[in-house]
C-alpha positions in Angstrom: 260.4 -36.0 -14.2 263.2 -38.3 -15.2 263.3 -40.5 -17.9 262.0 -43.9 -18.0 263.9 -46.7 -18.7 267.6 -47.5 -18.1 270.7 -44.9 -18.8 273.4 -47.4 -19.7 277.1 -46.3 -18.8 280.3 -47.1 -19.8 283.3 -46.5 -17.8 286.3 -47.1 -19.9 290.1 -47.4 -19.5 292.0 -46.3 -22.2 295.4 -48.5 -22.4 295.4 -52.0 -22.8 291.7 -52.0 -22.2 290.4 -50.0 -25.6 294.1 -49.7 -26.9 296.6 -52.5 -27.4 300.0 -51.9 -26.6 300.7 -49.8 -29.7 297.8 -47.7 -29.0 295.8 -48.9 -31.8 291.9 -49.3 -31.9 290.8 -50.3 -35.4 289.3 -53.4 -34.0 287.3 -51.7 -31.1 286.0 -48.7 -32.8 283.0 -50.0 -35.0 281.5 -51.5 -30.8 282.3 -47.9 -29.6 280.1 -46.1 -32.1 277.3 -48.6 -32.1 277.3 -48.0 -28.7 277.2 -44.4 -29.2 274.3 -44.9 -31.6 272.5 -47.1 -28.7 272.4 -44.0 -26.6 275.2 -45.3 -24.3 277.4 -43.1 -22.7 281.3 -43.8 -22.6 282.9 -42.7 -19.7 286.7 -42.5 -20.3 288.4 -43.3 -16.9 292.1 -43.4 -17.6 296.0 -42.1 -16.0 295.8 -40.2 -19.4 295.4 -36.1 -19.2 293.0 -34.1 -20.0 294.3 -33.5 -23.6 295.2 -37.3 -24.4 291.8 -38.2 -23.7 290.1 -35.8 -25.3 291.8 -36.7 -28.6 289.7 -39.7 -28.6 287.2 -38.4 -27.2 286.8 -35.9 -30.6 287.9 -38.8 -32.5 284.9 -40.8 -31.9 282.4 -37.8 -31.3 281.8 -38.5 -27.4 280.1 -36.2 -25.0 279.8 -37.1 -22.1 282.1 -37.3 -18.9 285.8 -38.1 -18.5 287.8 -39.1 -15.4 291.5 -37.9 -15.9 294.7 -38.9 -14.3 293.6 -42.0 -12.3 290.9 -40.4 -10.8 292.8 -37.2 -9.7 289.3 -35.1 -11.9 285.9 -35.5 -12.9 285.5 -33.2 -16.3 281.7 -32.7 -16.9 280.6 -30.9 -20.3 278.6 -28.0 -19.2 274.6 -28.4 -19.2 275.2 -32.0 -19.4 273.5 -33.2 -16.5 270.0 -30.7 -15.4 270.5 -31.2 -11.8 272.7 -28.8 -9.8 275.9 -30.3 -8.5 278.9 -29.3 -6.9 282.0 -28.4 -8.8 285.5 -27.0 -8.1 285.4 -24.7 -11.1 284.5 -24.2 -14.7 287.2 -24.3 -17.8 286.5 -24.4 -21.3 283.3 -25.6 -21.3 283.9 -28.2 -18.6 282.9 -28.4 -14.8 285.6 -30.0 -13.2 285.2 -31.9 -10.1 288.8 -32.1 -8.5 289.7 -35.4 -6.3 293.6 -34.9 -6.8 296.2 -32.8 -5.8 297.8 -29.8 -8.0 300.8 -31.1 -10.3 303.0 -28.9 -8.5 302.9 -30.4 -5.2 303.4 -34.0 -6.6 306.4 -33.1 -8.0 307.7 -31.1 -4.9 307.2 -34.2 -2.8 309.1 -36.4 -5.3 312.1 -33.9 -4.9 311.9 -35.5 -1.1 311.3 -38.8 -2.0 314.8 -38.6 -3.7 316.7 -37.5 -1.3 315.0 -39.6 1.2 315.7 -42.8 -0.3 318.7 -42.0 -2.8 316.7 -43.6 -5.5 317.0 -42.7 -8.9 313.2 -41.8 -10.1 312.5 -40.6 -13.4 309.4 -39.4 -13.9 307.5 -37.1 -17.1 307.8 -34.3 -15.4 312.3 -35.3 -16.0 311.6 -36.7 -19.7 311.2 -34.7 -23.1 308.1 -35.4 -25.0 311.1 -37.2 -27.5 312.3 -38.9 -24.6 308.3 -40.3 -23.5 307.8 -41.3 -27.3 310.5 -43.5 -27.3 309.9 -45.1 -23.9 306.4 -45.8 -24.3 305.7 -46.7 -27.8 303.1 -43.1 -28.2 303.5 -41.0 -31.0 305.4 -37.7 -30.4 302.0 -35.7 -30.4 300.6 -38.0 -27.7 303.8 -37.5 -26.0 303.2 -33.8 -25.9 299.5 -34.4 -24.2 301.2 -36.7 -22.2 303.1 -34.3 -20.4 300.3 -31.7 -20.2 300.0 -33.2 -16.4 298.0 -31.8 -13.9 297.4 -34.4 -10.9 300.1 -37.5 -11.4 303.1 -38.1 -12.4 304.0 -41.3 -13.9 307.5 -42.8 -13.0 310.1 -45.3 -13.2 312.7 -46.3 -10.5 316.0 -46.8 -12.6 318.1 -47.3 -9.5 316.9 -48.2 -5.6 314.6 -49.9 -3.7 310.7 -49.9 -4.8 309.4 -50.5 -1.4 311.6 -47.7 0.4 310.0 -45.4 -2.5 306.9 -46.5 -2.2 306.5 -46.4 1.0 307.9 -42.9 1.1 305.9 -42.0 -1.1 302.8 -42.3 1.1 305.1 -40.8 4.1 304.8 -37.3 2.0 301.0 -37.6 1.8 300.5 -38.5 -1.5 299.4 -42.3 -3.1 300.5 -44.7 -5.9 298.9 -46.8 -8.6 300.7 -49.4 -10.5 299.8 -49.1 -14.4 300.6 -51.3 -16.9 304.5 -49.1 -18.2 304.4 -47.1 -15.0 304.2 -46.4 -11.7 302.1 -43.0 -10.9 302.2 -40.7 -8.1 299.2 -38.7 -6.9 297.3 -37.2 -4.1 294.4 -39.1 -2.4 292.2 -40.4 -4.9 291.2 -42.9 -7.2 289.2 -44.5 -10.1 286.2 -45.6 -7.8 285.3 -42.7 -6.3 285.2 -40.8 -9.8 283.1 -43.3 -10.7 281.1 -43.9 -7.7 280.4 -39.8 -7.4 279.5 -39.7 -11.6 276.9 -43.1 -11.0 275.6 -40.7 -8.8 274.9 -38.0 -10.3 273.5 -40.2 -13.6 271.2 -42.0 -10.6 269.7 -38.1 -9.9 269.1 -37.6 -14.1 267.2 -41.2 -14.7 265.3 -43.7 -13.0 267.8 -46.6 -13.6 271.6 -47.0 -14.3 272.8 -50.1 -15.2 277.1 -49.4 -15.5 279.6 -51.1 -16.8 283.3 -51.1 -16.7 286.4 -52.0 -18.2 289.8 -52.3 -17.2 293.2 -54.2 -17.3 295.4 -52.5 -14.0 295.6 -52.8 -10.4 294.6 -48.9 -11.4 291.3 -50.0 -12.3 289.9 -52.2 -8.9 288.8 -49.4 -7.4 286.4 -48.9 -10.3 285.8 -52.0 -11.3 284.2 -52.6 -7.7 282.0 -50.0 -8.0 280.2 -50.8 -11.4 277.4 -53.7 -11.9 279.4 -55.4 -14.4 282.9 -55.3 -14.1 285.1 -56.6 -17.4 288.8 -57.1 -16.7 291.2 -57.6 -19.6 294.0 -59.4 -18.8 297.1 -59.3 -21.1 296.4 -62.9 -23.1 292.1 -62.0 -23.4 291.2 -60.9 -27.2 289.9 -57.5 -26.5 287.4 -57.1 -29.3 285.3 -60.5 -28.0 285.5 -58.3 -24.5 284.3 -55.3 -26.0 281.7 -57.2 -27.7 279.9 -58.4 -24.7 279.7 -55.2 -23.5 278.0 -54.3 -26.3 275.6 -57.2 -25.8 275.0 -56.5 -22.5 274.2 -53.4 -23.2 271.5 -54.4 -25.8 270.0 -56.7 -23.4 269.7 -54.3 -20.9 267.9 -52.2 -23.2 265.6 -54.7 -24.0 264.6 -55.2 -20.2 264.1 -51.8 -20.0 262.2 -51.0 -22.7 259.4 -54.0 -21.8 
């Protein structure tokens, strides 16, 4: 029997849609846990790993699902959802829906991109954690998650022609999103079908789900398209009157469903 009334979801971008460009989130984070108290479920969808995102995950006490690396893996806390559902395989507590393709290979097929083209491409996988810290604005600790990659790499094109890489990139196979410091590589995926396949499986556990999302990158179409009320932030909006629509859309759609 499923629940009645409406299971409200969140699906969240991390930079420059929660965080502002010095990875801050003091204004933000009184919305975030009164959603949390409304029963809504946040649903991190960011090019962050595993490990970044789960900082704030544990930061703000959340439970439920995250989408990591642009899409490239649905992580699912185990007993989460009471219906059975397909997964690729089960780690520390998490079932893990993989979309993406194995670090590994992205970086093999960035070797060839190089010589192809001649360009000079400098991804995470070239950096030191020092070296990310300093380039981004993150903290050397969030540089460490940051290069905890399993799916993307994010990149920069120091010398060459962005087309010829691009388009090189997609001759080996793999895809690109455009962020808002970098350019990522990875395998065929994306934010909207993490989304689309997680609306899903909420749709099997309640009778009603009314989503939301929130981004501020090309990265984030994909999912934005997908959800019933998108929210883009573009770089001059004030993030905290975003966040607090949400929040009373949210509470409106909780009032509909409860009557």
């Amino acid at each position: 029997m499923k629940p009645e009334g409406t299971k409200i979801v969140v699906f969240a971008d991390l930079d420059g849609s929660l965080l502002n460009n010095k990875y801050e989130y003091d204004q933000i984070e009184p919305i975030i846990r009164q959603l949390l108290l409304s029963n809504v479920s946040i649903v991190f969808a960011s090019s962050k790993t595993r490990d970044e995102i789960d900082f704030y995950r544990r930061k703000w006490q959340i439970t439920d699902p995250f989408v990591i690396e642009n899409g490239s893996a649905i992580l699912i806390p185990e007993n989460y959802f009471g219906a059975h559902y397909e997964f690729t395989r089960r780690v520390q507590g998490y079932n893990i829906i993989e979309l993406g393709t194995a670090y590994h290979i992205i970086l093999e097929k960035i070797i060839i991109v190089r010589k192809q083209t001649g360009a000079n491409i400098v991804g995470f996988g070239d950096m030191t954690a020092e070296e990310i810290a300093k380039d981004s604005g993150l903290t050397l600790y969030l540089a460490q998650l940051a290069k905890k990659r399993e799916y993307s790499e994010p990149f920069k094109i120091l010398k060459g022609n962005e087309k010829d890489v691009l388009d090189a990139i997609i001759g080996e196979g793999l895809c690109y999103t455009r962020g808002g410091r970098y350019l990522n590589a990875l395998g065929n995926c994306d934010k909207g079908k993490a989304t689309s396949i997680l609306e899903n499986l909420y749709l099997r556990q309640f009778k009603r789900v009314f989503s939301i999302g929130v981004g501020d990158s090309a990265n984030d179409f994909a999912m934005l398209k997908i959800v019933d009320k998108p929210f883009f932030v573009n770089k001059t909006a004030d993030k905290k009157t975003v966040w607090k629509e949400i929040e009373s859309i949210a509470q409106a759609e909780q009032k509909i469903s409860n009557h």
